[in-house]
C-alpha positions in Angstrom: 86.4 90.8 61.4 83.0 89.2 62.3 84.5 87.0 64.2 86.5 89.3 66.1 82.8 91.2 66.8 81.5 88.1 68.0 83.8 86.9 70.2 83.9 90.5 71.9 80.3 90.2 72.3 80.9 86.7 74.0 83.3 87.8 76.0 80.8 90.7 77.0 77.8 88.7 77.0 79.7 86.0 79.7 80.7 88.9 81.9 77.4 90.1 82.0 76.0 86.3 82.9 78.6 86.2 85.4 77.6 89.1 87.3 74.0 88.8 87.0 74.7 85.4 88.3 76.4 86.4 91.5 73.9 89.2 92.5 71.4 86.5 92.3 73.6 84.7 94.2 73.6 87.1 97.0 69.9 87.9 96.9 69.2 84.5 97.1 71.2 83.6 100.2 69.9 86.0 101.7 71.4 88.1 105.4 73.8 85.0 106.0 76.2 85.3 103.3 78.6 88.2 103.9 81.1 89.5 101.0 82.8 92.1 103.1 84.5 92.4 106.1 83.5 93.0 109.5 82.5 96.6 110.5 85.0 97.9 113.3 83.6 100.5 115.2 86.7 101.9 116.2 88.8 102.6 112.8 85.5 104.1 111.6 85.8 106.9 114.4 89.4 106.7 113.5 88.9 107.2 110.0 86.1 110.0 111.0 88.6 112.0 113.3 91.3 111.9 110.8 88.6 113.5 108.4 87.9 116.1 110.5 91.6 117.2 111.0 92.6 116.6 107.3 89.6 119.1 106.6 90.7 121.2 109.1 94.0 120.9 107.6 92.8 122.0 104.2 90.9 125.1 105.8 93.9 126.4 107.4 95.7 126.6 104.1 93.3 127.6 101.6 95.7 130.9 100.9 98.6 128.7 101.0 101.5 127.8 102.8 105.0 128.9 102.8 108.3 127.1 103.7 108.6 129.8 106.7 105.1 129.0 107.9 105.5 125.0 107.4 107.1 124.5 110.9 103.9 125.3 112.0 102.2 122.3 110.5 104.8 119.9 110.3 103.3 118.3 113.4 99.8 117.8 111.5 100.7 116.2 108.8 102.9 113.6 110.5 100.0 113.0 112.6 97.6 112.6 109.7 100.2 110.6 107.2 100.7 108.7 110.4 97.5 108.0 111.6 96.1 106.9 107.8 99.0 104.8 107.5 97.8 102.8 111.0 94.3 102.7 109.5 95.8 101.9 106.4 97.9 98.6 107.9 94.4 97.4 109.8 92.2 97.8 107.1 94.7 95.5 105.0 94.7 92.8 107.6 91.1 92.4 108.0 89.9 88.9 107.3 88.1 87.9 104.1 85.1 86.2 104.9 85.0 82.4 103.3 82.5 83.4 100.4 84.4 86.1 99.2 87.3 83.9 99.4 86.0 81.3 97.0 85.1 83.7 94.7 87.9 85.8 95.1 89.8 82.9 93.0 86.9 83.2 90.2 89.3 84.4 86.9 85.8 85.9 86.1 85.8 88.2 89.2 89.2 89.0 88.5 88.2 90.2 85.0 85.4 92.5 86.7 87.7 93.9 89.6 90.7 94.5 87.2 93.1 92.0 88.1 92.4 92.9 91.7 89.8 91.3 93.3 91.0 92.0 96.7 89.8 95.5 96.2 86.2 94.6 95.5 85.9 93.4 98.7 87.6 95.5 101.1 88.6 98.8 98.9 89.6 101.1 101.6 93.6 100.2 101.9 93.4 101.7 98.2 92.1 104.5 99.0 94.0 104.9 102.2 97.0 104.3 99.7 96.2 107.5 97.7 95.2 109.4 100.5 98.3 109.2 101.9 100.4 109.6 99.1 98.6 113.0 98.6 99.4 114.6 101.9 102.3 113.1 101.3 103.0 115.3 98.3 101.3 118.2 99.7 103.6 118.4 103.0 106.4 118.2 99.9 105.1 121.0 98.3 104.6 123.3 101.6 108.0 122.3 102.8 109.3 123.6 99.4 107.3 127.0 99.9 105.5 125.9 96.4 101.9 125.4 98.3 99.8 127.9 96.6 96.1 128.2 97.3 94.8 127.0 94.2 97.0 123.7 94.8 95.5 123.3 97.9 91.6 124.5 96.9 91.7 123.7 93.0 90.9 126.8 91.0 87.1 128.0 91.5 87.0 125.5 94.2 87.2 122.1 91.4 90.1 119.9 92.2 93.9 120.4 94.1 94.7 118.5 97.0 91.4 119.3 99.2 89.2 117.9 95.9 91.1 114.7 95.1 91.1 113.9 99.2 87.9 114.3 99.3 87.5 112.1 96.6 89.4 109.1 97.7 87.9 109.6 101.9 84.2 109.6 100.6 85.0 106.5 99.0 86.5 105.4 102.3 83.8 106.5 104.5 80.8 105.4 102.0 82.2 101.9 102.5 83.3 101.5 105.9 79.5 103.3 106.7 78.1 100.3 104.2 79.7 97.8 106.6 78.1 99.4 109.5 74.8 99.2 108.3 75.4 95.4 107.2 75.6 94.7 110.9 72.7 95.5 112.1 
């Protein structure tokens, strides 16, 4: 059993190393290195915009949404689903820069990032990825007639479709910001 404990604790201990390691790493090389990708000023306004009229989506249907009224926003959401999925294909195609590429292959990194290291460095497709699979599901639901104002809202306001977008799109738009701020 002990040595179970311990080599938990090594395991633990080398993880810990390992990331102090690469912060220090970072700090140390200063403004040249960069981890991330390039800020693009245009899928940020992109991203913005679609914000804007996903929010305005949610507003418009905070009582609900039947399967007579859907016609009505059928339009929207293939212009939402649509437009995330374009932001969705260029924020997957961005290019890694050469550091995050080396340690990209790092099993250690992989370890930290959950099997996934890509995501630690550009996280946004994942994001985009859930986004869309929600308004996905919502313009399901309304088409159904089933879109009741607390699945849109959440009940007192906490959760549904408007809490878990907003969610995954301040993840989206923290990030891509980040980058924005690493240019200059």
């Amino acid at each position: 059993m002990f040595q179970r404990l311990e080599n938990v604790w090594w395991r633990t201990t080398q993880r810990a190393a390992f990331a102090v390691f690469l912060l220090l790493s970072i700090l140390l090389m200063g403004c040249a290195a960069r981890l991330s990708p390039d800020y693009d000023k245009v899928t940020f306004a992109s991203l913005s915009d679609l914000n804007v009229k996903t929010e305005t989506l949610f507003a418009s249907l905070s009582s609900g949404g039947s399967a007579q009224s859907f016609p009505n926003f059928q339009a929207t959401y293939a212009t939402l689903i649509g437009g995330f999925s374009a932001a969705l294909v260029t924020t997957s195609n961005r290019q890694t820069p050469a550091l995050s590429a080396k340690l990209l292959a790092s099993p250690q990194l992989k370890a930290l990032c959950g099997g996934e290291p890509e995501s630690c460095v550009n996280p946004t497709p994942d994001h985009l990825e859930k986004v869309i699979t929600l308004l996905t599901q919502m313009r399901n639901t309304h088409q159904r007639g089933k879109l009741s104002g607390e699945l849109v809202a959440g009940f007192n306001g906490a959760g549904g479709f408007k809490g878990q977008y907003e969610i995954e799109m301040g993840r989206v738009l923290f990030f891509e910001q980040a980058l924005q701020r690493s240019e200059t």
